[in-house]
N, C-alpha and C positions, 0 to 999 in steps of 0.2 A: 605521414601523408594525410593531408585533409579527406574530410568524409566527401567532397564535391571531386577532388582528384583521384580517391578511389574509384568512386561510381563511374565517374568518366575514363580509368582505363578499363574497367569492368564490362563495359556495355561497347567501347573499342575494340575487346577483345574476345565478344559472345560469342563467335566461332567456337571459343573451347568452351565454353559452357553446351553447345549445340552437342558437341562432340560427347561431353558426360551425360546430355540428357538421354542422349540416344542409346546409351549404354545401357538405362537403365528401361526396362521392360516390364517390374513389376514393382509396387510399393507394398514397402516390408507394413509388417501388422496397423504398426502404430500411426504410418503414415496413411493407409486406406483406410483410417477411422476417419481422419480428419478432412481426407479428399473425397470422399464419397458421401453422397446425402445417406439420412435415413430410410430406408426405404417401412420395415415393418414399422405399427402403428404400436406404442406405449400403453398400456395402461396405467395413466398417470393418477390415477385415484382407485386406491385397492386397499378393501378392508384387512386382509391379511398381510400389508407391509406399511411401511410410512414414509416418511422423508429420510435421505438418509441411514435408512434402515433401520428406525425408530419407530415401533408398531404404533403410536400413539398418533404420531402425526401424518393419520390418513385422511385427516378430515381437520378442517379450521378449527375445533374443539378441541383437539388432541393436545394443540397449547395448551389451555387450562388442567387438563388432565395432568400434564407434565410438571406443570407450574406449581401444579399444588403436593406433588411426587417430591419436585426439588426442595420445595419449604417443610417439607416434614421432615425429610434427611438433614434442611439445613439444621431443625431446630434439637435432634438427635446427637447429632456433631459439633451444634457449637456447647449443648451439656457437657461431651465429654471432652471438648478442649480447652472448656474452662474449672473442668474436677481431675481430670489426669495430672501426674506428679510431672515436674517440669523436667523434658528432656526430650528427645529425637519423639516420640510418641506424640507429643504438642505441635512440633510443627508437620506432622505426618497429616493432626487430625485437621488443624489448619488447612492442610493443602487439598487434602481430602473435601471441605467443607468448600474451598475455592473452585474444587472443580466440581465438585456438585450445578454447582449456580455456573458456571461458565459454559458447562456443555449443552444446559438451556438457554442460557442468554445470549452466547455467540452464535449459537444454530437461529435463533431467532431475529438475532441482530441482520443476516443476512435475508432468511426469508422476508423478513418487511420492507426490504430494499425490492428484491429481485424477483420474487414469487409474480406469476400474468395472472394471480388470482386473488382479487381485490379482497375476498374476505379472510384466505390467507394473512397478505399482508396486516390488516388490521388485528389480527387475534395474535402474528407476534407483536406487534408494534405494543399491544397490551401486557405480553408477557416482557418484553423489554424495561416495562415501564414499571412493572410489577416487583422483577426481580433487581430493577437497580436501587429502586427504593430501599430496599430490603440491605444490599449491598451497601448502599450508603448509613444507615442505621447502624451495621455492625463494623463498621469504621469507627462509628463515635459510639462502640460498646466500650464503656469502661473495665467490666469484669474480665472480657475476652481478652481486652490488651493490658491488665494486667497477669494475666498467665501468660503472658509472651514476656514479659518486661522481667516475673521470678524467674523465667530460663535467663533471658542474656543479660540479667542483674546478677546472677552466680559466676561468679567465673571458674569455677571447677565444675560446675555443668558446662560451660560452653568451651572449656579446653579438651573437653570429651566429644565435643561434635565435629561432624567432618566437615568441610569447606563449603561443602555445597547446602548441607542443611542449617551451617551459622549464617551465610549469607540469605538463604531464602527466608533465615525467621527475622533478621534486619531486616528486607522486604516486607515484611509483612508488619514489621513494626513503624518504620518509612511510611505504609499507607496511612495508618491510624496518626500519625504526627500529622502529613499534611492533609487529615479529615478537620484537623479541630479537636484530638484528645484531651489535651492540653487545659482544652477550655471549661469555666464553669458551666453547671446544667443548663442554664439561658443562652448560653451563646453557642453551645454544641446544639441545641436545637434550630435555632438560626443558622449555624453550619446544613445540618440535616435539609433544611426547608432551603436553604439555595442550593443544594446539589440536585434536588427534586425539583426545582424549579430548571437549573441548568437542563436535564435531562430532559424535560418537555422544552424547551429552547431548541437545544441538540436537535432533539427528531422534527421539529419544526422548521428549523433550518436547510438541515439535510435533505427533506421532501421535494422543499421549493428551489434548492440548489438543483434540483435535477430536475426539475417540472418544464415542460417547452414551452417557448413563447408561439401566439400564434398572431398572423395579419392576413386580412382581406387579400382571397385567390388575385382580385384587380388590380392591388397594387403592384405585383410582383409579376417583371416581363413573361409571358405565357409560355414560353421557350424554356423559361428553368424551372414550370410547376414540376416536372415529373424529378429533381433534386432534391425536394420535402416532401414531408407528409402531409396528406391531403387530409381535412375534416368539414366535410362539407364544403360549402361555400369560403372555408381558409387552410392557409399553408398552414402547418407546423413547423416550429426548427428548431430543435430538440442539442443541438451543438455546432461548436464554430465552423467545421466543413475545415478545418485547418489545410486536410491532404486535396480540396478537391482544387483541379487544375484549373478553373475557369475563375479570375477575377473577383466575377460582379457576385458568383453565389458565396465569395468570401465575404466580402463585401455586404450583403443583404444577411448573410447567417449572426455577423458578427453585430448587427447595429440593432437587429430582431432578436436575436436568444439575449444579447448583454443591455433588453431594455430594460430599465429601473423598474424595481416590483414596490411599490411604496408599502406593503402589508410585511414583504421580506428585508425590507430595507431597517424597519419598526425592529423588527425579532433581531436583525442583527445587532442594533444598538442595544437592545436591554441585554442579547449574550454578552458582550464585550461590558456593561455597567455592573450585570452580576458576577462575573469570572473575576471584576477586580477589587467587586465588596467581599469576593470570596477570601482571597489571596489574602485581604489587607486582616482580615478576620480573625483567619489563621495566623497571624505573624509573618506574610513574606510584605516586601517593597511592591508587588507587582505579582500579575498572575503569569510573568513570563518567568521571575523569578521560579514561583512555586514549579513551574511545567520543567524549568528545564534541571531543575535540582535529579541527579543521580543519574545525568545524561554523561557524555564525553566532553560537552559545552559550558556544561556548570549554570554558568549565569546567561544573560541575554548579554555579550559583549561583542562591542562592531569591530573590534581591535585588526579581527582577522578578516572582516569585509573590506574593511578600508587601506590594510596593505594590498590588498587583491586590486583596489580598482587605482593604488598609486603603480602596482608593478603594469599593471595590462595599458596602462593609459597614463604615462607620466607628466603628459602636460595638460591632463585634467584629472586632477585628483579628488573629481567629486562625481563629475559624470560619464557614465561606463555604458558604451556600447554594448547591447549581446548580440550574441551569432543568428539568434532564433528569435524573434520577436513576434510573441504570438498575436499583438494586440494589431501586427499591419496583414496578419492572416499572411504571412509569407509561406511556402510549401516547397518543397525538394526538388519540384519541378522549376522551381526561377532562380535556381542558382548561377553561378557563372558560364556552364556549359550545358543549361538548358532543355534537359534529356528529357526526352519523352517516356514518362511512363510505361507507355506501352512496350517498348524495350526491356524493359527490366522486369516487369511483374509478372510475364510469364515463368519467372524461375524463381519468384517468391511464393508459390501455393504454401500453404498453410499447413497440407502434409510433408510435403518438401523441409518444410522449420522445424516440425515437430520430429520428424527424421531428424535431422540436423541436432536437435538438443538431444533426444536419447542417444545419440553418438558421442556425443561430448559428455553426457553422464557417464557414458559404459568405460569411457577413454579417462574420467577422472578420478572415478569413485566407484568403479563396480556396479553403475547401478542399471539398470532397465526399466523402461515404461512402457506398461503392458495393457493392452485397450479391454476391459471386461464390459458386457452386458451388464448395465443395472438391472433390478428385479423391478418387479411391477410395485409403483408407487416411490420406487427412491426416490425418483428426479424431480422435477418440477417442470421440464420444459421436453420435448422432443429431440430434442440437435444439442441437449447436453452429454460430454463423452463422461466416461467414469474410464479415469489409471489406475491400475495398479503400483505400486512404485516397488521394483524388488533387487534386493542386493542378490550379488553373485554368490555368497557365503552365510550370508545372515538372514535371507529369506526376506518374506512379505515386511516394508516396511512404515505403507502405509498407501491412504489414498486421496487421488487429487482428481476436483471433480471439475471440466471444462465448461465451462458457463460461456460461450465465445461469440455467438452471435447477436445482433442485433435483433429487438424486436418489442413492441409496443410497450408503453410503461415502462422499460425496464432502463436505468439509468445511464447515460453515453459517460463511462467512468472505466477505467481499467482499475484493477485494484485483486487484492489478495484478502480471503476472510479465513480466519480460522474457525473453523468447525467444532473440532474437538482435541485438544492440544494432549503430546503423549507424556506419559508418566510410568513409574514401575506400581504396579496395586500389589501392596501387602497383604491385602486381603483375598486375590486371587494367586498370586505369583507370577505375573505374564507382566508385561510390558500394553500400556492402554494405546493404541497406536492413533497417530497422528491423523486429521482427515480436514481438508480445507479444499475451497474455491476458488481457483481463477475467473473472474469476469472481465472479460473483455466486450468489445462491441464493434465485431469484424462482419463485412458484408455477409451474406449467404451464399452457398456455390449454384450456380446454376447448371442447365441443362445441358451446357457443351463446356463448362469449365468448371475447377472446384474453387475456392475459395482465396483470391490472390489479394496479398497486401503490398503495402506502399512499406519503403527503410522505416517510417516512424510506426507501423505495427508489428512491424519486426520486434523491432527497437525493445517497444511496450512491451510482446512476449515475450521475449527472455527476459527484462526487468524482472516482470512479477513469476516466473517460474525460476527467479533468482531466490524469489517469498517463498514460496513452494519447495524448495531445495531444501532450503533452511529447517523449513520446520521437520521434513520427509528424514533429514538426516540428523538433527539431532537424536542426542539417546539420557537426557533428562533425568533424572530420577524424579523431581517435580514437576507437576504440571502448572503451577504459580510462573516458572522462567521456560517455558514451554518454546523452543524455536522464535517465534518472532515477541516473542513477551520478552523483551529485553530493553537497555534504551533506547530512545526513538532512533536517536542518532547513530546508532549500532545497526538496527536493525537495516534499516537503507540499504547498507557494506554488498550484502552478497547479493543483491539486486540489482545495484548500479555496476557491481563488479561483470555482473553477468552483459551489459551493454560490450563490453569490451570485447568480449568474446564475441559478439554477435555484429561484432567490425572488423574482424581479424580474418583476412583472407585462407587462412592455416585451418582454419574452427569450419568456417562455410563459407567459398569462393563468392557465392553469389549475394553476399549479405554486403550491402554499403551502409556505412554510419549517419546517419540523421543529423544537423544539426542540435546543438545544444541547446536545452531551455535556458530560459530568462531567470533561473532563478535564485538571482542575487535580489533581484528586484520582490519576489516572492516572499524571500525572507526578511527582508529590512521591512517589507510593510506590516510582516503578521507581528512582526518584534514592535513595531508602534501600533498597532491596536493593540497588543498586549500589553502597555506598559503603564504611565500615568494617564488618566484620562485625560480625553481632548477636547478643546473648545470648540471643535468643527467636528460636520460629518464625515462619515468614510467615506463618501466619493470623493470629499475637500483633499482627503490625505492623500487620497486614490492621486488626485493629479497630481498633488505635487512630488511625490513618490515616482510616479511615471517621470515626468518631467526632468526629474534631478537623477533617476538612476539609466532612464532608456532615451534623454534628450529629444521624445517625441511628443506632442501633443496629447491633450486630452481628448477623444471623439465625444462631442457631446449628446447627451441623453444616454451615455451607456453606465453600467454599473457593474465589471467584471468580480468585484469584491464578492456580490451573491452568489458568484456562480465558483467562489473558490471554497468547493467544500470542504478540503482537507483544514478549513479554521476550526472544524469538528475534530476530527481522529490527531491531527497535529496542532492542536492551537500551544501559541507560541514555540511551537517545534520546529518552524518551516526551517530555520534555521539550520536545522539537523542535518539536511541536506545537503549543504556545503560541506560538513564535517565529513558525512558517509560518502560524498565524492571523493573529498582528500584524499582520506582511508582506504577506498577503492581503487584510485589511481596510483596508491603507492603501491600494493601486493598486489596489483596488473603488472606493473614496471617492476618490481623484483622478484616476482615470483615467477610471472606466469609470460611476461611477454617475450623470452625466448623462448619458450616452450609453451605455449598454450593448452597441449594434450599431454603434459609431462605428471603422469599416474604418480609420482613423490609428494609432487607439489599441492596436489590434489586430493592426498591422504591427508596431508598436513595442513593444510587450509579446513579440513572436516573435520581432523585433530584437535586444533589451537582454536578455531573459532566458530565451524557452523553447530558442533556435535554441545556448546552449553549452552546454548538460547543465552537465557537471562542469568544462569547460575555464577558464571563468572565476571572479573570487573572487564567493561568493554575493553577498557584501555590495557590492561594485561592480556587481552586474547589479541588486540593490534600487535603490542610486542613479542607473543608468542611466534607470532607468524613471520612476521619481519625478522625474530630474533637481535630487535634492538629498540630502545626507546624514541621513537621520534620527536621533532620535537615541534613547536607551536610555523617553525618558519620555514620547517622542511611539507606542513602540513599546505601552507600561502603556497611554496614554490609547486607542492603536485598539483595545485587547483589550477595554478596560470599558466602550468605548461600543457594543462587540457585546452585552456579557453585560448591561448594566445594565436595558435592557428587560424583558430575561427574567425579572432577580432580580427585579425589582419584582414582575410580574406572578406571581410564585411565591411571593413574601410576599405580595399582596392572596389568592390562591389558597387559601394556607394558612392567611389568617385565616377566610376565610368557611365 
């Protein structure tokens, strides 16, 4: 059933939805976290706790304090991983040394993003920059990665290791290859200096990817100033307004936040010039090459795009309608039967969904999500929730902190950050347990409602507490392949898998499916700015890329390339995407879509694939689950029996 045929018996037949609501009279714990404002006031800056529960960072300083805590431990551990005798103890100290720096750097990676306090952000944005350096450096130590190289040079040392610690020390030898080890002293410093230049590119990017555009209160009809944000005598518009129902503020968001930034246009051409003096450096053809080596994708190959848009459209075998086309700001409201919002979103509250997922965790996996109080100084923001995540047998096993609302600075992006990735500590005997952000950027509940989304914020939450699963339920012994530290392409799987659920009338009656994104077009484009360089600019590519993949014009004066920041965390990966749908859509369709709540299928899917992050090869946890090898055509055929509904329904659309 299409996601526009669902919705529309769904809201034909909200009599029974009327009849469940009424049933219900109270909201269980986790749901009155999320439907009730704050009411007590935080103390969000307290010298006896810090971010996260790190005494250090109660204060914008506490960075440095940290920073310099991480680099003494690093420079302790990498003595003794390059003097210990080679065996399971090497890559322990390795891993040890890896998560030293990552549980600063990724805690830091997110405050610079998300922190409402400017000096915050700047003082991680310095430890980011401090500690990647460093990171990059011990890439192209030669000493280091020759005590990796005596272990898996032996092969009676490595016929003594277990699976999990030969493959995480390949990993680790994998980094150092595609750093520039390779290379003589002159060109590994050259390597060194463009990953350091990369890095200040990265955050450079990333900033202005999310920065609002603003224009003159005058130009913009008086009627739709209360739609953006006001600064004075001008609007802001901070993102495309995709869900909102009115036209013209699509319209106005779309032609205003996608105007050309000529300062971010610059920074993107020199990333895309350095990422592929970087590649060519190292020894790859291309920095898409380099990116997607040890993925499920291997190489940058269209082989699998281009059956996709011959099976969906056979008498155009070059150009492929999607369902969802962001660039005409189309929204769930102009489908074929027109539904009014207002209809449906009373029974999308936001505690309502988070109900909804903690029932579908306890129905698959045992698990429970449990709303605790942070302490003074964890959070950063007031209307951030803190979960608990706890199995019914195994206890506490980890925590997920809610980042969900909108609000100034802070970036209009959905996304999953990991915090602090888990591992077993040899050195205490406990398990380091797992702790990551959801960010979302969903309205605020007001005075007579709590907080109600549209099918695409639905959508978006379960994706990314699909990221959040992941990581909550793997059991690691490393923290190098920690939950979502796996390939890119992999890691998508339980993310996108989690949309399916979250369209599945059996899972939650009142959830309707969204529209698909556009992103075949997403990935043929990042795959040509990754590859040889071009004699034109990216907006040049921009259209003709649009043109040949979405058969629509260019809107001119706009530049949506700046505003696609995943060219940072996925460059040349967007591709990934198509993979981890396949992947998705096949253990939906044999695993889980007769049964959705089926508690077997649900062990086994946490079994075979969410429980090794990165430790295992992606493509053997696909056919653990499947229990069979799939193969490149069964992967084409689960993508076009997602999309081909849609295209239809988008051709009958766009004839009438």
């Amino acid at each position: 059933m299409s996601s526009f045929k669902r919705l529309f018996y769904l809201v034909k037949h909200r009599h029974l939805w009327t009849h469940v609501r009424r049933s219900v009279t109270t909201w269980s714990p986790v749901g009155a976290a999320f439907n009730t404002k704050t009411h007590r006031r935080l103390n969000l800056l307290d010298k006896n706790g810090g971010l996260f529960g790190v005494p250090e960072l109660n204060s914008p300083a506490g960075f440095q304090v940290a920073t310099k805590a991480a680099l003494r431990n690093t420079e302790r551990l990498l003595e003794k991983a390059c003097s210990c005798p080679p065996g399971v103890e090497t890559v322990e100290s390795f891993d040890q040394l890896s998560d030293g720096l990552c549980k600063v750097a990724d805690l830091a990676d997110f405050v610079k993003v998300a922190h409402p306090d400017q000096e915050f952000r700047e003082a991680a944005e310095r430890t980011c920059i401090e500690i990647g350096t460093v990171v990059e450096k011990l890439n192209t130590n030669v000493e280091l990665c020759q005590s990796l190289k005596k272990l898996l040079d032996n092969p009676e040392i490595v016929a003594q290791l277990d699976p999990d610690t030969r493959r995480v020390a390949e990993l680790f030898l994998f980094d150092f290859e595609i750093s520039g080890i390779h290379l003589d002293d002159k060109l590994r410093k050259e390597a060194v200096a463009l990953h350091v230049k990369l890095l200040d590119l990265n955050n450079e990017f990333l900033a202005g990817s999310h920065m609002p555009n603003r224009i003159a209160r005058s130009v913009i009809p008086e009627h739709l100033h209360l739609q953006f944000a006001s600064e004075g005598s001008f609007i802001q518009v901070g993102g495309l307004h995709a869900d909102s129902p009115d036209d013209l503020v699509r319209e106005i968001a779309y032609r205003i936040y996608l105007y050309p930034n000529a300062d971010l246009m610059e920074c993107l051409e020199e990333l895309l010039k350095c990422r592929y003096k970087l590649a060519k450096l190292v020894g790859y053809e291309s920095y898409g090459h380099r990116a997607l080596k040890g993925t499920m994708a291997k190489t940058p190959d269209f082989k699998m795009m281009r059956n996709m848009k011959k099976k969906l459209n056979p008498r155009n075998s070059v150009k492929m309608a999607a369902s969802f086309i962001p660039f005409c700001g189309l929204c769930f409201t102009h489908g074929r039967y027109n539904i009014e919002p207002s209809l449906y979103s009373p029974y999308l509250s936001l505690g309502a969904c988070m109900e909804g997922l903690n029932n579908l965790f306890s129905e698959l996996y045992g698990v429970s999500l449990m709303s605790e109080p942070p302490s003074a100084g964890e959070v950063w923001s007031e209307d951030v929730r803190k979960l608990a995540v706890v199995h019914e047998t195994e206890g506490l096993l980890g925590y997920i902190y809610c980042d969900f609302f909108v609000r100034p600075d802070k970036p209009h992006q959905d996304c999953h950050f990991t915090i602090r990735g888990g591992r077993w500590c040899q050195e205490t005997g406990q398990y380091q347990l797992p702790v990551v952000v959801l960010m979302l950027s969903l309205p605020h509940p007001t005075k007579s409602a709590p907080t109600l989304l549209t099918p695409g914020m639905m959508e978006n939450l379960f994706h990314e507490m699909g990221h959040a699963m992941h990581s909550m339920l793997g059991r690691t012994r490393y923290q190098h392949v920690t939950g979502t530290r796996c390939a890119t392409d992999f890691a998508e799987v339980p993310s996108i898998l989690m949309e399916y659920f979250a369209t599945d009338y059996r899972v939650i009656s009142q959830f309707a499916r969204h529209y698909e994104t556009g992103q075949i077009f997403y990935a043929v484009l990042d795959q040509i700015y990754h590859s040889q360089p071009q004699d034109r600019s990216t907006t040049d590519i921009l259209k003709e890329m649009q043109q040949k993949f979405y058969g629509l014009p260019y809107t001119t004066n706009t530049a949506w390339q700046l505003r696609f920041s995943h060219l940072i965390g996925y460059g040349a990966k967007y591709y990934s995407y198509l993979m981890s749908r396949a992947v998705a859509s096949m253990v939906w369709r044999q695993c889980f879509a007769q049964d959705p709540l089926n508690r077997d299928m649900g062990e086994r899917y946490r079994r075979e694939m969410l429980a090794h992050g990165g430790a295992k090869e992606p493509m053997l946890m696909v056919e653990g689950m499947l229990q069979r090898q799939p193969t490149i055509e069964e992967f084409v055929d689960a993508l076009v029996s997602e999309l081909n509904p849609n295209f239809e329904t988008f051709i009958m659309d766009s004839e009438s």
